[in-house]
BAKOLMI-504743 format. One record per atom (N, C-alpha, C, CB): x, y, z; atom name; residue number from 1. Coordinates in steps of 0.05 Angstrom, whole numbers. Glycine has a CB too. Example, Ala and Ser with C-alpha at 12.3 -4.5 7.8 and 13.67 -1.06 7.14 Angstrom:
residues 2
<rec x="264" y="-114" z="156" a="N" k="1"/>
<rec x="246" y="-90" z="156" a="CA" k="1"/>
<rec x="264" y="-66" z="156" a="C" k="1"/>
<rec x="226" y="-89" z="181" a="CB" k="1"/>
<rec x="257" y="-45" z="142" a="N" k="2"/>
<rec x="273" y="-21" z="143" a="CA" k="2"/>
<rec x="258" y="1" z="157" a="C" k="2"/>
<rec x="282" y="-12" z="114" a="CB" k="2"/>
//
This chain:
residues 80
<rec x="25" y="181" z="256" a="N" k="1"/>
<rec x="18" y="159" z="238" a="CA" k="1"/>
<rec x="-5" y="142" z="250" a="C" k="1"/>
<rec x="42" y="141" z="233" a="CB" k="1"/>
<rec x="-11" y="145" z="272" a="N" k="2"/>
<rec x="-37" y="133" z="278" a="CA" k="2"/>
<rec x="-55" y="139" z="272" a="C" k="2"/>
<rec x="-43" y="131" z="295" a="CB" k="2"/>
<rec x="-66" y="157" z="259" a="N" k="3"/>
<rec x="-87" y="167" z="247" a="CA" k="3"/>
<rec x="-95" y="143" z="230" a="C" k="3"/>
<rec x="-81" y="192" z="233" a="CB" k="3"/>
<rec x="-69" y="140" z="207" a="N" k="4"/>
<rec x="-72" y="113" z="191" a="CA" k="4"/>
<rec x="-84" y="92" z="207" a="C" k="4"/>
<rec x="-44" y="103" z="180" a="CB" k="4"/>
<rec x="-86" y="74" z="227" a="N" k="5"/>
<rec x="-99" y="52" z="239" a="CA" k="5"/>
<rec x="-122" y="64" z="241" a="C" k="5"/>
<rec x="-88" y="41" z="265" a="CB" k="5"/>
<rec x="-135" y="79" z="233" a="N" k="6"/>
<rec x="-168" y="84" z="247" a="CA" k="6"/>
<rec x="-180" y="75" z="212" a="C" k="6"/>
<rec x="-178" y="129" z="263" a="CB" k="6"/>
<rec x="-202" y="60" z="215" a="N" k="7"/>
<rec x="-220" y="48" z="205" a="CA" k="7"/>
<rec x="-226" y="86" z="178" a="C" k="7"/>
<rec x="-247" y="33" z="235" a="CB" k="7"/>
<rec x="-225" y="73" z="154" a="N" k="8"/>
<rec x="-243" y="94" z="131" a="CA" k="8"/>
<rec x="-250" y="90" z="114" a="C" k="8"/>
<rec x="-236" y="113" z="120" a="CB" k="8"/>
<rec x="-264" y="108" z="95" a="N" k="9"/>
<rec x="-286" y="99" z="80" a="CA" k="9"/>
<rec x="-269" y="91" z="50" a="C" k="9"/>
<rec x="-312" y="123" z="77" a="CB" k="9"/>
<rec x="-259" y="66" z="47" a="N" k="10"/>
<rec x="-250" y="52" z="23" a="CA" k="10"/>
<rec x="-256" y="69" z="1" a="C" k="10"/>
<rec x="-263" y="25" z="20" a="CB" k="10"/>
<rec x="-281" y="75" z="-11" a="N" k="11"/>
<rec x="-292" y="97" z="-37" a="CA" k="11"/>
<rec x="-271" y="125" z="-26" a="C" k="11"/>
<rec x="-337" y="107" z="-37" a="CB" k="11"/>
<rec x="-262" y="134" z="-19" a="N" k="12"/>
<rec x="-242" y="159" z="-11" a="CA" k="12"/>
<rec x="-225" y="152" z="-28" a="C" k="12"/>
<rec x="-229" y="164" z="19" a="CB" k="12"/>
<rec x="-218" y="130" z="-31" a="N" k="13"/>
<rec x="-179" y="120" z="-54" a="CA" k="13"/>
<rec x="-185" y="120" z="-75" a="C" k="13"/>
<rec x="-162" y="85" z="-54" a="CB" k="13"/>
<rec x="-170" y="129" z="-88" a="N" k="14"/>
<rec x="-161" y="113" z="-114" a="CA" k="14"/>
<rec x="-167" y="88" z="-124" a="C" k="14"/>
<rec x="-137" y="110" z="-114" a="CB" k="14"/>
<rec x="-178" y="84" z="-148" a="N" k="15"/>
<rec x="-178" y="60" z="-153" a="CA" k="15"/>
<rec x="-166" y="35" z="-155" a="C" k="15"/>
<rec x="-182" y="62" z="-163" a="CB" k="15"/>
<rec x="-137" y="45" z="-158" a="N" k="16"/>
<rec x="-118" y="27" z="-150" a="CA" k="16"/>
<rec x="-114" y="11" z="-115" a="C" k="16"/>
<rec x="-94" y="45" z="-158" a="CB" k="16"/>
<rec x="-116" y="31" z="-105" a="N" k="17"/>
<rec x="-109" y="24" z="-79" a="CA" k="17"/>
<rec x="-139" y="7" z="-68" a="C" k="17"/>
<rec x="-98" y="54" z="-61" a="CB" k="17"/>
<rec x="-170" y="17" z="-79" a="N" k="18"/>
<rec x="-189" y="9" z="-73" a="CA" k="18"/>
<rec x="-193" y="-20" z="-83" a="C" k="18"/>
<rec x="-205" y="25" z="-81" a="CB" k="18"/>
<rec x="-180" y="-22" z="-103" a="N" k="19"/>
<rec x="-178" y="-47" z="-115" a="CA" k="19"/>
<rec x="-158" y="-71" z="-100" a="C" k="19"/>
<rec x="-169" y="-40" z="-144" a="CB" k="19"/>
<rec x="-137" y="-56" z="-84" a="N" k="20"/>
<rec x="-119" y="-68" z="-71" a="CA" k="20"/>
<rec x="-134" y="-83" z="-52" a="C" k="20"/>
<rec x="-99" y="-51" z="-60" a="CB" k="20"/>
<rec x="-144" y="-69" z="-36" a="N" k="21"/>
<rec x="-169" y="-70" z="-13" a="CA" k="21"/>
<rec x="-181" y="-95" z="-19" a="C" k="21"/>
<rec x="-193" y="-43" z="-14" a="CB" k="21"/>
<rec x="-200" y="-92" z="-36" a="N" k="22"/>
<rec x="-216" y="-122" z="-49" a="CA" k="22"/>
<rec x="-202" y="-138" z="-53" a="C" k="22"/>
<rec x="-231" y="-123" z="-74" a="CB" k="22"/>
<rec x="-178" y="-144" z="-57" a="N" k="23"/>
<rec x="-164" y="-168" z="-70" a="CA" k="23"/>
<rec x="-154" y="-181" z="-36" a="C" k="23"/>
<rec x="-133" y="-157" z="-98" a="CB" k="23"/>
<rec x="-150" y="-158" z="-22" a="N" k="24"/>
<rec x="-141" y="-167" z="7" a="CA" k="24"/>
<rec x="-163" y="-176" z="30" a="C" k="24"/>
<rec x="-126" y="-144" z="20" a="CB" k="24"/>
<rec x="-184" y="-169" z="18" a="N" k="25"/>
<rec x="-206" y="-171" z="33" a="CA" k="25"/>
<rec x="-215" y="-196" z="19" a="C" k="25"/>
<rec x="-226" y="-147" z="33" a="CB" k="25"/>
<rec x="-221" y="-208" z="-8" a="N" k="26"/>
<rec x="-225" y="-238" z="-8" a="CA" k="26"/>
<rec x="-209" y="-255" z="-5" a="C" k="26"/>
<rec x="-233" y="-247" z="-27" a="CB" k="26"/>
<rec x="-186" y="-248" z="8" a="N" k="27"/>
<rec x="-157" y="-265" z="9" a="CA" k="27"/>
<rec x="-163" y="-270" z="48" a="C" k="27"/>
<rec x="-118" y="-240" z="-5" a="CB" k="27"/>
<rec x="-177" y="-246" z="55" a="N" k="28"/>
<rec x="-170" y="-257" z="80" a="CA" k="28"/>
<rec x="-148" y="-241" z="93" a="C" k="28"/>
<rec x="-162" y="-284" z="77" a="CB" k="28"/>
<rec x="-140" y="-223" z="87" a="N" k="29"/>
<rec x="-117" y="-206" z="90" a="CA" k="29"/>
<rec x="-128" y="-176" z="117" a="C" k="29"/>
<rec x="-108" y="-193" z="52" a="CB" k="29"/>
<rec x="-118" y="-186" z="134" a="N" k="30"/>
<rec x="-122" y="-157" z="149" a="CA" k="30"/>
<rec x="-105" y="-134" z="144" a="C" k="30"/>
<rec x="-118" y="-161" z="177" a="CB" k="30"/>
<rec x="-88" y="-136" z="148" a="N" k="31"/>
<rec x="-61" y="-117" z="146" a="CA" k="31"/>
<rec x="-50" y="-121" z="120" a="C" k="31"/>
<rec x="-37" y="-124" z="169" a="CB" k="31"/>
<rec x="-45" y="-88" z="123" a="N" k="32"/>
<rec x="-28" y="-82" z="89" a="CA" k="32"/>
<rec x="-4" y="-65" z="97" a="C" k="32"/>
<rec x="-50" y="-59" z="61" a="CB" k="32"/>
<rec x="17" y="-63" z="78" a="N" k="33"/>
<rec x="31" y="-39" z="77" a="CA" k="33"/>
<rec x="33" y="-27" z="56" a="C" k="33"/>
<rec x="51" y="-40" z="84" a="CB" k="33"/>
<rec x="32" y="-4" z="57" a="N" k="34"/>
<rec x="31" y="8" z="28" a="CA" k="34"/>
<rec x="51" y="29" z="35" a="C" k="34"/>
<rec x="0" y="20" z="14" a="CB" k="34"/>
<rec x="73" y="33" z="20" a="N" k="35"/>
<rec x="99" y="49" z="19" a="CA" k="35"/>
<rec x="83" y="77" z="19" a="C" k="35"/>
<rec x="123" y="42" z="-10" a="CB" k="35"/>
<rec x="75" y="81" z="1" a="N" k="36"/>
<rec x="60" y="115" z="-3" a="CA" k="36"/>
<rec x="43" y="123" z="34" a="C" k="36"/>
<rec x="22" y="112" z="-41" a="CB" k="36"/>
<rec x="39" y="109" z="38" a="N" k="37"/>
<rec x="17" y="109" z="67" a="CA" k="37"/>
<rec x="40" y="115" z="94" a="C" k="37"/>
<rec x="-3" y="70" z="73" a="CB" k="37"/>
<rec x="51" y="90" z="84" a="N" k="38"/>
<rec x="72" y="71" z="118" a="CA" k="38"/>
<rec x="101" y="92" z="109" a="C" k="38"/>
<rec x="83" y="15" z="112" a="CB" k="38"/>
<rec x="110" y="103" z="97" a="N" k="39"/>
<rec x="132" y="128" z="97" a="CA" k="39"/>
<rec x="125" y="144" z="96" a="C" k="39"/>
<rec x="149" y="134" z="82" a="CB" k="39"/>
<rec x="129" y="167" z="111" a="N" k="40"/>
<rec x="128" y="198" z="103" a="CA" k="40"/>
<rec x="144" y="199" z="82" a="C" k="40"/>
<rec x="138" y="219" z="124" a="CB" k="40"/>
<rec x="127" y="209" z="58" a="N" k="41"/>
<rec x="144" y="217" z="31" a="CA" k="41"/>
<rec x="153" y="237" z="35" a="C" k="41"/>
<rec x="131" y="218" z="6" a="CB" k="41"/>
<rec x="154" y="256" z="47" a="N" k="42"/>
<rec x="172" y="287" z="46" a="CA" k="42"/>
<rec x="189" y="289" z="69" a="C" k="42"/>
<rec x="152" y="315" z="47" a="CB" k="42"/>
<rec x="192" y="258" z="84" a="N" k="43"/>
<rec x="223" y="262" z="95" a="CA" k="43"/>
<rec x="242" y="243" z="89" a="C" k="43"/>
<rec x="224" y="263" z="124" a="CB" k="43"/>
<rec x="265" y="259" z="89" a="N" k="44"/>
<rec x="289" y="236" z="74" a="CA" k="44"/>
<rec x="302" y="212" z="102" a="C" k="44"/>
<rec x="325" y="260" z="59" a="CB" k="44"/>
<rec x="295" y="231" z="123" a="N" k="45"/>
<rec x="307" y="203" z="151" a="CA" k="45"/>
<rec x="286" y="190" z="155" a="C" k="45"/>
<rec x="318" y="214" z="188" a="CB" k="45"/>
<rec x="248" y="187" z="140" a="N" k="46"/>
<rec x="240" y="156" z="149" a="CA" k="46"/>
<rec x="250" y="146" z="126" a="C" k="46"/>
<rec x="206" y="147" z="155" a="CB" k="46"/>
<rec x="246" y="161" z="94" a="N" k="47"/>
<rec x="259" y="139" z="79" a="CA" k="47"/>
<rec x="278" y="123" z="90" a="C" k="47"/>
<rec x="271" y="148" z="60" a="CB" k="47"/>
<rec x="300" y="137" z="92" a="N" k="48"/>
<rec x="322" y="120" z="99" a="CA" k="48"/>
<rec x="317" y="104" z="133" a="C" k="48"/>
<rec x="350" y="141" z="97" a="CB" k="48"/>
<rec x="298" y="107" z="136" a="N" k="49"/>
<rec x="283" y="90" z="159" a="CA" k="49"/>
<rec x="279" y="68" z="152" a="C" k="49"/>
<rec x="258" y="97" z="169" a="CB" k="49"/>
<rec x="260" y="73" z="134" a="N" k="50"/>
<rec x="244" y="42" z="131" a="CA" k="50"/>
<rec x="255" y="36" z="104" a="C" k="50"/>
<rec x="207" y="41" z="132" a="CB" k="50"/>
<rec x="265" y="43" z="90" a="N" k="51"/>
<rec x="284" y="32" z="66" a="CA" k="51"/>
<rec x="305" y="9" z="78" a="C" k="51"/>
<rec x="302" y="59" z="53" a="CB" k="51"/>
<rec x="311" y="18" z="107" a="N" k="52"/>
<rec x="330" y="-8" z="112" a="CA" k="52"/>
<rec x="319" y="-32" z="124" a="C" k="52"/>
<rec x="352" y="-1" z="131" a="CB" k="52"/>
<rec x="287" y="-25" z="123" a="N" k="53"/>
<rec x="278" y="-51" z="144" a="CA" k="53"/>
<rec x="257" y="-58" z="123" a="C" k="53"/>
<rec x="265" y="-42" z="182" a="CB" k="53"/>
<rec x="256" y="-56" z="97" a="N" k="54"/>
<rec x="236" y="-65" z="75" a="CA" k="54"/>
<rec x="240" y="-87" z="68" a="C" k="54"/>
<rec x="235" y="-53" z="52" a="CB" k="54"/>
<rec x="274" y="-103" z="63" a="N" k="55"/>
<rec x="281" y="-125" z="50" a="CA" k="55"/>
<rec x="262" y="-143" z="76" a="C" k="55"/>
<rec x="318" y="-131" z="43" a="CB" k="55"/>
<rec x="261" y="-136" z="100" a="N" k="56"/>
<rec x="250" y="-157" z="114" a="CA" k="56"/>
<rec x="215" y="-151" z="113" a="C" k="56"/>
<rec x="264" y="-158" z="148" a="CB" k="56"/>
<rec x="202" y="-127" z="111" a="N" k="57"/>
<rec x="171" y="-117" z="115" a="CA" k="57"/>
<rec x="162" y="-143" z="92" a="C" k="57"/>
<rec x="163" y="-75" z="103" a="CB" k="57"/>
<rec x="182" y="-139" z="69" a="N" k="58"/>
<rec x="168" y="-150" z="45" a="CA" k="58"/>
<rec x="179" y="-187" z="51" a="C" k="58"/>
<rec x="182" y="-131" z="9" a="CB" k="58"/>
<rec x="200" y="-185" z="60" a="N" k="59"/>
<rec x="208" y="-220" z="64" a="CA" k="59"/>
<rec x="183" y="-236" z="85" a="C" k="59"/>
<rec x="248" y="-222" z="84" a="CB" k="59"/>
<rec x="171" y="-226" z="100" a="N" k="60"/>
<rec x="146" y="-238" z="124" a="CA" k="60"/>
<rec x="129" y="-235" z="100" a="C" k="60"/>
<rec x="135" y="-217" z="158" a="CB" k="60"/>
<rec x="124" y="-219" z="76" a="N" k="61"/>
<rec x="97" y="-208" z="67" a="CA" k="61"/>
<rec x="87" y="-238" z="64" a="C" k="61"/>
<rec x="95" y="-185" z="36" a="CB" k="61"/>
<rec x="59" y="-239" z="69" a="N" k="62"/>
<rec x="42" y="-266" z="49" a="CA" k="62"/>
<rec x="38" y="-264" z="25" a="C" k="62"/>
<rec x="14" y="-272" z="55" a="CB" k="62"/>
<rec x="28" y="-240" z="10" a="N" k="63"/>
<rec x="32" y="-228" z="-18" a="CA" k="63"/>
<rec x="41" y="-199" z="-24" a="C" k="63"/>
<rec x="8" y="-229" z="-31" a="CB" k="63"/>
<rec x="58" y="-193" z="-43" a="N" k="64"/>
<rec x="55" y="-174" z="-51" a="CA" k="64"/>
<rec x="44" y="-165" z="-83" a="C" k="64"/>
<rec x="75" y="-167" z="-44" a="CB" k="64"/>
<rec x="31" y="-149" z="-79" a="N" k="65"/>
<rec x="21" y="-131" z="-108" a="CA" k="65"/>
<rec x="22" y="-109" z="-112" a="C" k="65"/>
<rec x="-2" y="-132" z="-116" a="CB" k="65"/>
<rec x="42" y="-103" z="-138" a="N" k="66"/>
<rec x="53" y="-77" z="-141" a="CA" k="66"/>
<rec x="37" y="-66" z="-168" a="C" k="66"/>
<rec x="87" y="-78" z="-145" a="CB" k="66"/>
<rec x="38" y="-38" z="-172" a="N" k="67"/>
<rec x="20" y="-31" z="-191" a="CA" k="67"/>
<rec x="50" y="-15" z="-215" a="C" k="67"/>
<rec x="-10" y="-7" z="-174" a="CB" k="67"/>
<rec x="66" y="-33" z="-220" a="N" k="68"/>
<rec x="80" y="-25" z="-238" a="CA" k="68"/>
<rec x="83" y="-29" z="-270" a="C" k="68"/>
<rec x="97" y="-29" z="-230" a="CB" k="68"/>
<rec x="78" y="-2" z="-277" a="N" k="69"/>
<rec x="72" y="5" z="-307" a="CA" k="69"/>
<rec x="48" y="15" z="-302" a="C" k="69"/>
<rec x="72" y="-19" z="-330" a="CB" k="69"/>
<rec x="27" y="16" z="-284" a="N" k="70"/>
<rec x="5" y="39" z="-284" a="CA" k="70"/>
<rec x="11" y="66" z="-295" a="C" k="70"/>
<rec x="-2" y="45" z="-258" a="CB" k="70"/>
<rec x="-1" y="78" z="-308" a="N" k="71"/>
<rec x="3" y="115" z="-314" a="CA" k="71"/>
<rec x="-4" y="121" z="-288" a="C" k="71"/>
<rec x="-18" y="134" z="-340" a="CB" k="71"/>
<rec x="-12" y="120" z="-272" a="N" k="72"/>
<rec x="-30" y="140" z="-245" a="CA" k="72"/>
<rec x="-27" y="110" z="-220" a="C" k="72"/>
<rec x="-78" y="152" z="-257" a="CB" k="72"/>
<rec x="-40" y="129" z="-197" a="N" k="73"/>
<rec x="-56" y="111" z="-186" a="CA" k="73"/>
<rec x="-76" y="100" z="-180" a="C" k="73"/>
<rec x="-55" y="111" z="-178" a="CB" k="73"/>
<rec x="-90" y="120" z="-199" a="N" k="74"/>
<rec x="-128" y="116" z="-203" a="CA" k="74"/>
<rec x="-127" y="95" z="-229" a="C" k="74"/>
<rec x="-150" y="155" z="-215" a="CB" k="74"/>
<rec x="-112" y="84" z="-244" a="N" k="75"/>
<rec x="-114" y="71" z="-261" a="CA" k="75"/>
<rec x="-122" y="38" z="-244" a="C" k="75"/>
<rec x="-88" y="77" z="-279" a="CB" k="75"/>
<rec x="-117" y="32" z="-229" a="N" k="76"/>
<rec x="-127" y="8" z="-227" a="CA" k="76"/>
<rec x="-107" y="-7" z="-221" a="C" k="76"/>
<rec x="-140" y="-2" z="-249" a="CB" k="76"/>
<rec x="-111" y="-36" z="-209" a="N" k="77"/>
<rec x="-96" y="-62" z="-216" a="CA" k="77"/>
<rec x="-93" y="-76" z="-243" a="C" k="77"/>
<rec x="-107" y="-81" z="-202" a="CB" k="77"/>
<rec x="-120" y="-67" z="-252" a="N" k="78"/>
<rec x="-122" y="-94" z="-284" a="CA" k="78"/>
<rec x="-131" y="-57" z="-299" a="C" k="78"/>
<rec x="-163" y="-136" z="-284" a="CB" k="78"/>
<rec x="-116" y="-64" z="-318" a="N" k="79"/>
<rec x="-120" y="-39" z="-339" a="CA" k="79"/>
<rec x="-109" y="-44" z="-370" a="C" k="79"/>
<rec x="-102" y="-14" z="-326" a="CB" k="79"/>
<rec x="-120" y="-30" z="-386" a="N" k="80"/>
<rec x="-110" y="-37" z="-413" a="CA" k="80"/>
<rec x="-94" y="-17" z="-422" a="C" k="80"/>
<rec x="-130" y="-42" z="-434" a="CB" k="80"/>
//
């Protein structure tokens, strides 16, 4: 998972997540977590890793923004 901490080229994402980026970047926001990134999705022991330590990841958060009701994840933050 350290790979993830090394610096990349924002245009690589999705628009959703690129869009995440900008909203954290005029906020002032260094650090993010993003569930799809910060879990291995194809194992069931980090789920149940970090599923038990989320009520607190998200209780410290300064903001969260979720992209629910998107069709995709290239759809964006703001979409019609």
């Amino acid at each position: 998972m350290s790979h993830l901490r090394q610096p990349r080229d924002v245009e690589l994402l999705l628009k959703t997540f690129r869009e995440v980026f900008d909203i954290l970047r005029r906020l002032g926001i260094r650090y993010i977590w993003i569930d799809r990134f910060c879990i291995v999705q194809d194992s069931e022991a980090d789920w149940q890793t970090q599923a038990s330590v989320m009520g607190e990841i998200y209780k410290t958060s300064f903001v969260c923004i979720s992209g629910l009701g998107a069709p995709d994840d290239d759809a964006g933050c703001f979409y019609d």
